[in-house]
PLY file of the C-alpha trace (Angstrom):
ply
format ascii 1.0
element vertex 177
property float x
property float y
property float z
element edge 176
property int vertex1
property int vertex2
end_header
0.00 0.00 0.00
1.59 3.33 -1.23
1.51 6.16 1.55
-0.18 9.32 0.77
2.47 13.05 0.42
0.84 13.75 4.06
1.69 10.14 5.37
5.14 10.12 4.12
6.16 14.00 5.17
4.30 12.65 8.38
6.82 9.61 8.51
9.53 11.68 7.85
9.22 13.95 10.40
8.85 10.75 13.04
12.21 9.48 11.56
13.65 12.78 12.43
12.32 13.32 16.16
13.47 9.73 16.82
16.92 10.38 15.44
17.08 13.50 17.69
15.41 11.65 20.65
17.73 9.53 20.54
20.49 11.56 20.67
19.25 14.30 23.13
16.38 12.13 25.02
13.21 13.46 26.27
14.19 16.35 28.59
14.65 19.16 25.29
11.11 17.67 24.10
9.26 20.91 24.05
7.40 22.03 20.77
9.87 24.53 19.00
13.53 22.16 19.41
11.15 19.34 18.11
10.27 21.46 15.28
13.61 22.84 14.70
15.14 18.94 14.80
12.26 18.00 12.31
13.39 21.00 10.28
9.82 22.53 9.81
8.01 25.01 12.04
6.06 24.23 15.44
2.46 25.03 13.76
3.49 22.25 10.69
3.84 19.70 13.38
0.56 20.27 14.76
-0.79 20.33 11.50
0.88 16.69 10.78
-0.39 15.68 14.84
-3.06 16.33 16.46
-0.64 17.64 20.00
2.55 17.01 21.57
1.28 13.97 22.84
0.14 12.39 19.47
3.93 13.75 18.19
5.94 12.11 21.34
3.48 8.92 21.06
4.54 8.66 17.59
8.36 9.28 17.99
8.44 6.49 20.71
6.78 4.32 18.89
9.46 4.68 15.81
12.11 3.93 18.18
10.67 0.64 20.07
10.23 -0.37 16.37
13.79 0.66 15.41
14.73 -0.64 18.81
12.78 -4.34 18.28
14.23 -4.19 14.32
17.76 -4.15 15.82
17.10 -7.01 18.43
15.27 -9.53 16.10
18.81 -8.94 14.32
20.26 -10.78 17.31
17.75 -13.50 17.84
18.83 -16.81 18.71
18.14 -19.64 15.98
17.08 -21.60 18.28
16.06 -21.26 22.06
18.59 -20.53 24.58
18.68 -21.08 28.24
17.85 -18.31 30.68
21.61 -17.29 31.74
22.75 -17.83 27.99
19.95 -15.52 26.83
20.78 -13.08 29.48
24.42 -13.08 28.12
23.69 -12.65 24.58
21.02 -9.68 25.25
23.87 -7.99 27.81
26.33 -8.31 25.09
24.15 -6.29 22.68
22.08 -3.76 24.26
25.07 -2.48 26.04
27.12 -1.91 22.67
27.38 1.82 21.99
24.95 1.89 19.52
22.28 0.40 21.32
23.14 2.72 24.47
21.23 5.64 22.98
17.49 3.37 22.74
18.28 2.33 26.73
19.14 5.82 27.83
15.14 6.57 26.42
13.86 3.85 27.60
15.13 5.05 31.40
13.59 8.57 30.68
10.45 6.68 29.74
10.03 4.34 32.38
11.51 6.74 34.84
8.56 9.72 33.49
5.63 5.98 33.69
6.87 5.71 37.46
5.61 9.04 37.97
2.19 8.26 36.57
2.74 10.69 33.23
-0.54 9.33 31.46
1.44 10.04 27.98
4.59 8.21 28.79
2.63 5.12 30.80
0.97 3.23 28.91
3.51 3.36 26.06
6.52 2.56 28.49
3.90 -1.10 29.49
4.01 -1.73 25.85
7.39 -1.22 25.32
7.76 -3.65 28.38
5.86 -6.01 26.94
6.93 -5.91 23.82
10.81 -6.70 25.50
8.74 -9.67 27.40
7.49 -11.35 24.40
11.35 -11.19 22.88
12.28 -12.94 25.66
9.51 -15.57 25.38
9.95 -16.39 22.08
13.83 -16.92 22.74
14.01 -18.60 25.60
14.13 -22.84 26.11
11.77 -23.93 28.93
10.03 -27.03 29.78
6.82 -25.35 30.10
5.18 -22.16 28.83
4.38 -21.28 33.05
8.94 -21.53 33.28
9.22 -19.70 30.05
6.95 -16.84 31.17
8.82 -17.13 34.56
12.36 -16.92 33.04
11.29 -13.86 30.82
10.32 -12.32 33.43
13.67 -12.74 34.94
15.43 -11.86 32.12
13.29 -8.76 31.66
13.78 -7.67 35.41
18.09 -8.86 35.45
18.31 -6.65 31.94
16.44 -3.90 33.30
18.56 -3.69 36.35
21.76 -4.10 34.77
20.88 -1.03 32.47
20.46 1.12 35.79
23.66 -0.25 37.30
25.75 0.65 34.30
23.61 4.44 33.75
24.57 5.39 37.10
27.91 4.60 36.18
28.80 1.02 37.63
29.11 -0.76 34.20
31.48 -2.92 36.05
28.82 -4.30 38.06
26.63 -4.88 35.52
29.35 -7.15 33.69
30.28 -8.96 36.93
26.70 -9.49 37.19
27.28 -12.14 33.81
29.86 -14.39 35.95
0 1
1 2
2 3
3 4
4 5
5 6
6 7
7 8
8 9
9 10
10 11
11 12
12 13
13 14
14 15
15 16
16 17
17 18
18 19
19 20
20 21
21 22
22 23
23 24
24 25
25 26
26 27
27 28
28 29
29 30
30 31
31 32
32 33
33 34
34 35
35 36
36 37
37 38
38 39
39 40
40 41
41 42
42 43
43 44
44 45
45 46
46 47
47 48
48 49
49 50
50 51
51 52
52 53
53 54
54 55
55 56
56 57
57 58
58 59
59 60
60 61
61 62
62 63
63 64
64 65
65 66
66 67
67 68
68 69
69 70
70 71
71 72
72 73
73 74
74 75
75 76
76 77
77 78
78 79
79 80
80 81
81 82
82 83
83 84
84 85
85 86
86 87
87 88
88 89
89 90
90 91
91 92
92 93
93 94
94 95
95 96
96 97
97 98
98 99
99 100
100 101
101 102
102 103
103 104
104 105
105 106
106 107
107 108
108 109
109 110
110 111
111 112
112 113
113 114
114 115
115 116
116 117
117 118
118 119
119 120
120 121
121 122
122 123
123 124
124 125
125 126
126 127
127 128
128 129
129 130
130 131
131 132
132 133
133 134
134 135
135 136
136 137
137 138
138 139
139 140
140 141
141 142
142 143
143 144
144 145
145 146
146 147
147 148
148 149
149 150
150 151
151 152
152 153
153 154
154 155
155 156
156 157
157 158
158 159
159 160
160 161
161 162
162 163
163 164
164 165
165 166
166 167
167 168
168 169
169 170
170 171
171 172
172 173
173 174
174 175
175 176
């Protein structure tokens, strides 16, 4: 299905908040550096979104997509075992390229533990969306230890991307002993 002018200048626009998402994070996320990063004017992104909150929606969605792109890159062939799984995720997301996508996704979840109603909802997804990854790489004897072991894998990840963003990296490596 061929996108309309309006869908594709609306897609390009998302490519470009991502990209400088990424790079700056959510903090500088007000109307007029969005625009400016977008290169168009603050009342041409309201005319492509409905509000801030459709725009920011939007943007995070690109980047979980980018974000779950780059990870089924690294998917197992077959299923691994929890600590094997854990080790092969580790060894990924913390590359410097991936760094960027888990320095938003602490903003997120860190804006979602405050109750933001935008941020929320869209950090669960996100969640669950990193859940079902696991799932559907993991080897278990049952789906009950599977969904058990994801959830381990989800909560060890998650932690080890705190560790190392408040600057104890070395912790988070030791943590793969």
């Amino acid at each position: 299905m061929e996108l309309s002018k309006t869908e594709e200048r609306r897609s390009a626009i998302v490519d470009r908040l991502a990209d400088h998402v990424l790079a700056h994070g959510l903090v500088p996320a007000s109307l007029r550096p969005l625009a400016k990063a977008a290169g168009t004017s603050d009342r041409m992104l309201l005319y492509y979104f409905a509000d801030k909150s459709e725009l920011l929606a939007a943007t995070l969605q690109r980047i979980a997509e980018r974000m779950t792109g780059a990870m089924a890159d690294h998917a197992a062939t077959e299923p691994q075992p929890l600590d094997a799984l854990q080790k092969r995720l580790a060894g990924f997301l913390f590359e410097d390229r991936f760094w960027p996508y888990m320095c938003v996704w602490i903003e997120l979840a860190s804006r979602a533990a405050r109750g933001d109603p935008l941020y929320t909802p869209i950090a669960a997804a996100i969640g669950q969306g990193f859940l079902a990854w696991g799932e559907a790489q993991l080897a278990a004897d049952s789906d009950e230890a599977r969904a058990r072991d994801a959830a381990k894998l989800l909560v060890a990840i998650e932690g080890m991307v705190l560790v190392r963003a408040i600057g104890l990296r070395e912790v988070a490596d030791r943590s793969l002993d």
